[in-house]
C-alpha positions in Angstrom: 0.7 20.3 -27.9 4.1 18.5 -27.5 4.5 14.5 -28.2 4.7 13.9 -24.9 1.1 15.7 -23.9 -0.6 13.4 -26.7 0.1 10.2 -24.5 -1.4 8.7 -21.5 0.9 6.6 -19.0 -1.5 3.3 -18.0 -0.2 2.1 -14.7 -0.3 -0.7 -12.2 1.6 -1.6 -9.5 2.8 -4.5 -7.4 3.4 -3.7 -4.0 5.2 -6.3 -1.9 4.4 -5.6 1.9 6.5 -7.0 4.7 4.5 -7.9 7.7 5.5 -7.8 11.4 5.4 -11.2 12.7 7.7 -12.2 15.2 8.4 -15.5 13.0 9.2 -16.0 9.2 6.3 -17.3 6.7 7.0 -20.9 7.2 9.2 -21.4 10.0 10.1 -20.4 13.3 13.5 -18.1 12.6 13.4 -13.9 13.5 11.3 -12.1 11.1 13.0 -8.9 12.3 14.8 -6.2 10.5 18.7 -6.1 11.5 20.7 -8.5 13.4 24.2 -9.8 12.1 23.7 -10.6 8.4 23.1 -14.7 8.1 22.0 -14.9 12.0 18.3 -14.9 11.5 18.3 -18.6 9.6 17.5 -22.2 9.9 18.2 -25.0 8.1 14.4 -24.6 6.7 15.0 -21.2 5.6 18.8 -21.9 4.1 16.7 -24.5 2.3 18.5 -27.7 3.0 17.2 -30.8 2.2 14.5 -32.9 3.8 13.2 -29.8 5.7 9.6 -29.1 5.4 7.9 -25.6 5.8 4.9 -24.8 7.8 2.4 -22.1 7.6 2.1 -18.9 9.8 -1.3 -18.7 10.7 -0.6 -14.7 11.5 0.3 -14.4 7.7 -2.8 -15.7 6.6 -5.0 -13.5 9.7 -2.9 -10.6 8.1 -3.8 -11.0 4.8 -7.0 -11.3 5.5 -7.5 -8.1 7.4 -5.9 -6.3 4.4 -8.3 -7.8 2.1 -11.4 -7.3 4.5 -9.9 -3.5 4.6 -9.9 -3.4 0.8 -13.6 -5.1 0.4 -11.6 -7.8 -1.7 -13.2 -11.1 -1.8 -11.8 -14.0 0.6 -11.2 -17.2 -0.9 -12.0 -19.3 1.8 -9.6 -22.5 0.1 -6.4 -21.0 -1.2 -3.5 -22.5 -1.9 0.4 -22.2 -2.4 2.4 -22.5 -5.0 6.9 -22.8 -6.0 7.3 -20.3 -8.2 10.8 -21.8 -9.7 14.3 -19.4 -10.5 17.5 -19.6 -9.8 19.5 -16.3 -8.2 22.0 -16.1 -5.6 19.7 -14.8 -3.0 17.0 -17.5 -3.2 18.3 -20.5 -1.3 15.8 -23.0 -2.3 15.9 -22.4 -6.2 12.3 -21.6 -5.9 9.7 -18.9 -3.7 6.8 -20.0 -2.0 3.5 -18.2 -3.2 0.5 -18.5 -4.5 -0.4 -18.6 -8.5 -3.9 -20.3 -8.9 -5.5 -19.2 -5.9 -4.5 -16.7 -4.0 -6.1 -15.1 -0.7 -7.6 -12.6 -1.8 -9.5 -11.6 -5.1 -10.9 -7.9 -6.3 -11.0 -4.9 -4.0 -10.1 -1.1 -4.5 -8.7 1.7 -2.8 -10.0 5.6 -3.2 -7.6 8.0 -3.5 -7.7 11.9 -2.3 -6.2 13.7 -5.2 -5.7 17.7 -5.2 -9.0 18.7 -7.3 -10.4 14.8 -8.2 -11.2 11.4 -7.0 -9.8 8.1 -8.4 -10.6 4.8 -7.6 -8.0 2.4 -8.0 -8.9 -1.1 -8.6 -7.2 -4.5 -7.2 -6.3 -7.5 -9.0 -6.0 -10.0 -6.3 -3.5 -9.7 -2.8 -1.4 -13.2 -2.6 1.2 -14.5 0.6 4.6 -15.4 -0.5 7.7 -14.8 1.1 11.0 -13.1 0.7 13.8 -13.8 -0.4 17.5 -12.9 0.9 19.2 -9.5 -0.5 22.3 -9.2 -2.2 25.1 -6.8 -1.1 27.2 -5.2 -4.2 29.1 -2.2 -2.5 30.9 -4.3 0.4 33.9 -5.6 -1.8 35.1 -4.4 -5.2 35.2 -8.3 -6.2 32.7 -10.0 -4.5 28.7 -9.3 -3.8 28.1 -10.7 -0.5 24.7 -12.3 0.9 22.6 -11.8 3.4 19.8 -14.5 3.9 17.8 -13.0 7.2 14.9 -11.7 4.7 14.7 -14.8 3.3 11.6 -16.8 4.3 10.0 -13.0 5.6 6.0 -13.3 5.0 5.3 -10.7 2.5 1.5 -9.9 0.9 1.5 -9.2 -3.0 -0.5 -6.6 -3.7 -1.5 -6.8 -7.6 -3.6 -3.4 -8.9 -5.4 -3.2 -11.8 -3.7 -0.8 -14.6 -5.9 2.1 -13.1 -3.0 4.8 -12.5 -2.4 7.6 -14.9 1.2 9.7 -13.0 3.6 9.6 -10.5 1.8 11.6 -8.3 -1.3 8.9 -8.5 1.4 6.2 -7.3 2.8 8.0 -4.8 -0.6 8.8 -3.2 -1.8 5.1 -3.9 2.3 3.9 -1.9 1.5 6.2 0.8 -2.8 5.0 1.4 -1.1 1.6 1.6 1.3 2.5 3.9 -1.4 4.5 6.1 -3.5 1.6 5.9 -1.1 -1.2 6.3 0.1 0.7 9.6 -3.7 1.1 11.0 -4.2 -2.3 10.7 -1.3 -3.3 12.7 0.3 -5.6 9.7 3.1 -3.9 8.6 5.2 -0.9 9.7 5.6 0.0 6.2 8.9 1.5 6.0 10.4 1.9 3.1 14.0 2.3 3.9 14.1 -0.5 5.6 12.5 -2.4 2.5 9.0 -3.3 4.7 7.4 -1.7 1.6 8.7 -2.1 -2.2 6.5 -2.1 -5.4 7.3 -3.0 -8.9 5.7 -0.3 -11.3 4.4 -1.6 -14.5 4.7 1.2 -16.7 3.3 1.6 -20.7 1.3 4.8 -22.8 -1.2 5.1 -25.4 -2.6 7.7 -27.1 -4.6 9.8 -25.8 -8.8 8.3 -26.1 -7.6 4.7 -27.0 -8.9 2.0 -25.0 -6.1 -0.6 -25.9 -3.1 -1.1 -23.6 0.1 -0.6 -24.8 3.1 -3.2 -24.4 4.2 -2.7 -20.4 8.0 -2.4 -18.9 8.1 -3.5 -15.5 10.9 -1.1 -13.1 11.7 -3.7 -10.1 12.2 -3.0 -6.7 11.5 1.1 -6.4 12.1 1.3 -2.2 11.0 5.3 -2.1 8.3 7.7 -3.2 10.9 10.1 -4.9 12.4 7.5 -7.0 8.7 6.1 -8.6 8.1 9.6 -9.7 11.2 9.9 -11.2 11.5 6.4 -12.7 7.4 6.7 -14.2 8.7 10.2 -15.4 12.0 9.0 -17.5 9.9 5.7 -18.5 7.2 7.2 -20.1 9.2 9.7 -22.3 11.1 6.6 -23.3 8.3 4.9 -24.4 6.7 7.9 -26.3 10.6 8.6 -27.9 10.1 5.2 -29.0 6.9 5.1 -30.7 7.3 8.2 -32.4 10.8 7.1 -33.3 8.4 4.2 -35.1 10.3 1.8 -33.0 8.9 -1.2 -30.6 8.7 -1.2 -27.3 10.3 -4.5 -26.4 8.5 -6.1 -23.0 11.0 -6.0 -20.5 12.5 -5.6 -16.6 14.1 -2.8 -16.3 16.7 -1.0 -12.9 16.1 2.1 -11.9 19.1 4.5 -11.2 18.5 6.9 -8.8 22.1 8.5 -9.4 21.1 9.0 -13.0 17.6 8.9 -12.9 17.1 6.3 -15.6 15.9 3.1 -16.3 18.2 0.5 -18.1 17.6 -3.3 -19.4 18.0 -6.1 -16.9 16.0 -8.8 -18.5 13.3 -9.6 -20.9 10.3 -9.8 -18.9 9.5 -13.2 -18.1 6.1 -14.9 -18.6 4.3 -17.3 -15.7 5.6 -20.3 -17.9 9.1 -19.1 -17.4 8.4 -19.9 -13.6 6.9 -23.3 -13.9 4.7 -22.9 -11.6 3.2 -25.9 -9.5 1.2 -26.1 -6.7 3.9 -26.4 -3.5 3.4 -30.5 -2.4 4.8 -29.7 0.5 1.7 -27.5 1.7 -1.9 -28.1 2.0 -4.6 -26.1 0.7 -5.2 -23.1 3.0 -8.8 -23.7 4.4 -10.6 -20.7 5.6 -14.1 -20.7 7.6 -16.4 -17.9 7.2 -17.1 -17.7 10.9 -12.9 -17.0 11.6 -13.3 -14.5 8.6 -15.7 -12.5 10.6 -14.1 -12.9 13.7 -10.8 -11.4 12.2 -13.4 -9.1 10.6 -14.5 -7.4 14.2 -11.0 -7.0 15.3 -10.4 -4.5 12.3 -10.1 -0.8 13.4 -11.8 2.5 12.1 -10.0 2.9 8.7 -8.7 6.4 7.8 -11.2 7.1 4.9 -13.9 6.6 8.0 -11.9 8.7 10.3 -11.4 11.6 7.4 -14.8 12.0 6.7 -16.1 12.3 10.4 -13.3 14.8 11.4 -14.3 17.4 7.9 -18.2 16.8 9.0 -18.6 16.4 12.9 -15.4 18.8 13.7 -15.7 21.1 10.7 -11.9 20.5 9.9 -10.8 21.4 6.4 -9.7 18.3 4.2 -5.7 19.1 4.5 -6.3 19.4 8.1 -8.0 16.0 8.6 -5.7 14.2 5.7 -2.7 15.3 8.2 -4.4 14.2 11.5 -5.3 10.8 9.9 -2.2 10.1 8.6 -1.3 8.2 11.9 -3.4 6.0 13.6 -2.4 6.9 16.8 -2.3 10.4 17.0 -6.1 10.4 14.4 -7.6 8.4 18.0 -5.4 11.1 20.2 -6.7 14.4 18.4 -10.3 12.8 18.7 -10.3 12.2 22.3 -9.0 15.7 22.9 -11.7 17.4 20.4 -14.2 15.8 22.3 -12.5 16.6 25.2 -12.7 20.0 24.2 -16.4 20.3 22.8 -17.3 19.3 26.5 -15.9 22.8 27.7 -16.8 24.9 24.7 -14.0 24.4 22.8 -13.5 24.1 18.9 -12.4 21.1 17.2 -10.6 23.4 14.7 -8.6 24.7 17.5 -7.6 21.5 18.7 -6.7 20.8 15.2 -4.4 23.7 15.1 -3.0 22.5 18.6 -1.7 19.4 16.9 -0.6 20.3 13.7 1.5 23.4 15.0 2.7 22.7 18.1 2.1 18.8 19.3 3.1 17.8 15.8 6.9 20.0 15.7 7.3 18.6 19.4 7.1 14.9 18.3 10.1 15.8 15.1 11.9 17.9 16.8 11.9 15.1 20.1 11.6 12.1 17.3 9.0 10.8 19.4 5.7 8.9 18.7 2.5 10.6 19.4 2.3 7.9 22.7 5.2 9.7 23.7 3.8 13.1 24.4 3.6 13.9 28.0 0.5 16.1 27.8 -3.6 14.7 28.5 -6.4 15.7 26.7 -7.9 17.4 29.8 -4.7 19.1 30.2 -4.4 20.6 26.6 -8.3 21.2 27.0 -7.9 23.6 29.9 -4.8 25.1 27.8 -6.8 26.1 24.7 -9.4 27.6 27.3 -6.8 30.0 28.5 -6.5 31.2 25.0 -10.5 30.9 24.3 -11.1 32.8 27.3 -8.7 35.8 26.3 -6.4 35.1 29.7 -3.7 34.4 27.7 -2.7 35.6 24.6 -2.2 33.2 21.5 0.8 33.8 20.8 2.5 33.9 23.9 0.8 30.7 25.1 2.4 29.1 22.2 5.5 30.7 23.1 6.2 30.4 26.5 3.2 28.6 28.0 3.4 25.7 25.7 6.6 24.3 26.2 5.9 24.5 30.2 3.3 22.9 30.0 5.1 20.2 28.2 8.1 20.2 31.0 5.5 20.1 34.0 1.9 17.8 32.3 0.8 17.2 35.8 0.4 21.0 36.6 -2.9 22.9 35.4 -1.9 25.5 32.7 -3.8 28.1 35.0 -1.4 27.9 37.3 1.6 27.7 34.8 0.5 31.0 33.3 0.2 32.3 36.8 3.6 31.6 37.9 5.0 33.2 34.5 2.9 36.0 34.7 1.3 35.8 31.5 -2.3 36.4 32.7 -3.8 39.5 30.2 -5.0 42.1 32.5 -8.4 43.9 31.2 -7.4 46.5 34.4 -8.8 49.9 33.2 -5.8 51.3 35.1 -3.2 49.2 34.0 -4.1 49.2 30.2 -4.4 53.8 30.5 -0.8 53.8 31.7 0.5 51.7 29.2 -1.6 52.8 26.4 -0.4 56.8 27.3 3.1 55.8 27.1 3.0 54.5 23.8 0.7 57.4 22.1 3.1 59.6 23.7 5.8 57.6 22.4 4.8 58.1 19.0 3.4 61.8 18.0 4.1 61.5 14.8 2.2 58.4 14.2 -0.8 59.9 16.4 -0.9 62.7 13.8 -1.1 60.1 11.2 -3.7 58.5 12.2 -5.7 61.6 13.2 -5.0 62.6 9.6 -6.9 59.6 8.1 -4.2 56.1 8.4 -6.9 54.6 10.4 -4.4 51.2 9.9 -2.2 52.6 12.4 -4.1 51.0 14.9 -2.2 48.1 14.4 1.0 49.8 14.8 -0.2 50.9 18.7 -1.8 47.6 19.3 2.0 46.1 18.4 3.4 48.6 21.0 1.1 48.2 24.1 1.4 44.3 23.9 5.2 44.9 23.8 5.6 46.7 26.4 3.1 44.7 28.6 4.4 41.8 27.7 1.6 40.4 26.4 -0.5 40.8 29.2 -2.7 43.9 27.6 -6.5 42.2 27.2 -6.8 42.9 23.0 -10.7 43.7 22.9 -10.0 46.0 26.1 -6.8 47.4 24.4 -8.3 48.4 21.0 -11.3 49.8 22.7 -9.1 51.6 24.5 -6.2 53.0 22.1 -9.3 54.0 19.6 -10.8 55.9 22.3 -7.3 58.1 23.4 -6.8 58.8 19.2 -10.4 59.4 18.4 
């Protein structure tokens, strides 16, 4: 066993979450992503004097329906708090959040692991907002500064230290995402820094209950770069130990480039941020009645959605994981499974309907599921061609598909009319073609007189070539075995 296989990593994270309001936390400016940089301010959110913030009730409704979503516990009175330090992209000289009592407290998320289960735990979910974002790469001189993010309402999501690998944070990143997005919150895109988490990172030995001293790796904006960063992080940490050094509490910068992590700052304790509660602000006072009225707006969650799709629809669990992954097109598939079950259809082949054909459409077009031309009637009556044996699998994937997409209004019977690719069970038809393609092929009929009962396959291959696709396949190999046997 190596060093490295004697060590646990113990991690948590803290996932800051942009949401999609039209306004910023606590005034009125753009909330939106783009525009020309240091357009999307105010005098309240450059922080000039004598301005006074005031709350964004869709923050706090949003918060909510995460920590609803979560089964976290609402605090009914919560509060705000300045959260004091000084950097170049942080006009006041302080960030408005909450210390002492945040929205939400406790909660937990399960994650679908290959093999296992693991429930991750959460801490509490606070609002704050965002601050501006500093450009480096513009000027060899100069960093330039770009305040539209500041003021953004962001949700702090704090886990416990519950996470044991990369691959656990990436799952836990993306069921945020996937929930943040069915709840309507958040878009959750990454690249566009709706979604960042801090990873707190330290190992113990293997059976020890104690934590180990913790390095926090700030801002990691993609899945890829968590992995790697948890990967280089913890082999530090163990080189360390068994080195018989310290490992010296700290913030550290991830380097994609180089893949490592490097020293900003020692990490800095709650008293280095002098927190105070925000005078500025009132307590946030929550009824229980609006908390179950925000409560009945919230949507059927993935997890709920996964488990009827593998038990009503008999759908594998890779199958349903990829049809949930979007809200939209997990409420699309459903409607068309149904759709289908009405006419005698599967919901597996529906399932296969989506992931390999509607799916590639919607990359290859980058579209949105809402974009695809196609009802669920329509691709109902489709996958009956195929159930039915009047067209042939394949080439309704080939050639009656994309029609079908091109012309949505037309019934798919009459599509594969007009193209001819009807299968024909006709006795007459399916002899003619069938004795041109034994007498094609001698040599392989003595072969398979001889014993190769597997070149059946070869003439199946043959007589759907040469009809097109249009030989019946029950009627064909009844057929062909008949003429060799």
């Amino acid at each position: 066993m190596s060093k490295y296989e004697q060590y646990e990593p113990v991690i948590g994270l803290e996932i800051h979450l942009q949401l999609s309001t039209r306004s910023k936390a606590f005034c009125s400016d753009d909330a939106s992503f783009g525009g020309e940089p240091n357009t999307h301010v105010s005098a309240i959110s450059l922080g000039h004097p004598g301005t006074l913030p005031r709350l964004n009730k869709r923050q706090v409704e949003y918060a909510v329906r995460l920590g609803l979503a979560l089964g976290s516990r609402i605090n009914l009175r919560n509060a705000f708090d300045r959260k004091n330090y000084f950097y170049t992209d942080l006009p006041k000289g302080y960030q408005i959040t909450q210390d002492r009592l945040p929205v939400c407290v406790g909660g937990s998320m399960e994650l679908q692991m290959d093999g296992y289960r693991r429930t991750v735990r959460i801490h509490h979910i606070h609002m704050e907002e965002d601050a501006g974002k500093s450009i480096h790469d513009l000027s060899p001189r100069h960093s330039m500064i770009d305040l539209n993010r500041a003021g953004v309402p962001l949700l702090e999501i704090v886990s416990e230290p519950d996470l044991r690998s990369g691959e656990e944070v990436d799952a836990f990143m993306t069921a945020m995402r996937q929930l943040a997005r069915y709840l309507g919150i958040s878009d959750g895109n990454m690249q566009e820094g709706s979604m960042r988490c801090d990873v707190n990172v330290s190992v113990r030995k293997k059976g020890e209950t104690l934590l180990g001293e913790r390095c926090e790796i700030k801002n990691v904006n993609s899945m890829r770069f968590a992995r790697q960063a948890i990967e280089f992080e913890v082999k530090r940490q163990v080189d360390l130990l068994e080195n018989g050094q310290e490992i010296i509490r700290s913030t550290l910068n991830f380097n994609p480039t180089t893949g490592e992590t490097s020293p900003m700052r020692d990490k800095e304790s709650a008293h280095d941020y002098r927190y105070f509660p925000d005078p500025d602000l009132p307590p946030v006072v929550l009824t229980q009645q609006w908390v179950d009225e925000v409560a009945d707006t919230l949507p059927e969650l993935p997890q709920v959605l996964f488990k009827r799709f593998t038990n009503e629809f008999d759908l594998s669990e890779n199958d349903a994981r990829l049809l949930t992954n979007e809200r939209e097109t997990a409420v699309f598939f459903e409607t068309t499974a149904k759709v289908c079950a009405s006419h005698g259809v599967a919901g597996k082949a529906a399932a296969n309907l989506f992931i390999n054909k509607i799916s590639p459409w919607l990359t290859e077009n980058n579209s949105e599921i809402a974009d695809f031309p196609v009802s669920a009637e329509q691709l109902t009556a489709y996958l009956k061609l195929i159930e039915s044996g009047q067209v042939s699998a394949s080439i309704a994937n080939q050639r009656l598909f994309p029609e079908l997409v091109k012309s949505p209004d037309t019934p798919p019977l009459e599509l594969a009319q007009k193209l001819n690719l009807l299968q024909s069970a006709d006795s007459d038809f399916l002899e003619r073609i069938v004795d041109e393609v034994l007498a094609a092929n001698p040599d392989k009929v003595a072969e398979y007189r001889k014993g190769k009962k597997g070149l059946i396959g070869f003439f199946m291959g043959e007589v759907m070539k040469k009809s097109q696709g249009k030989a019946e396949p029950k009627a064909t190999n009844a057929l062909v075995a008949r003429k060799l046997g």
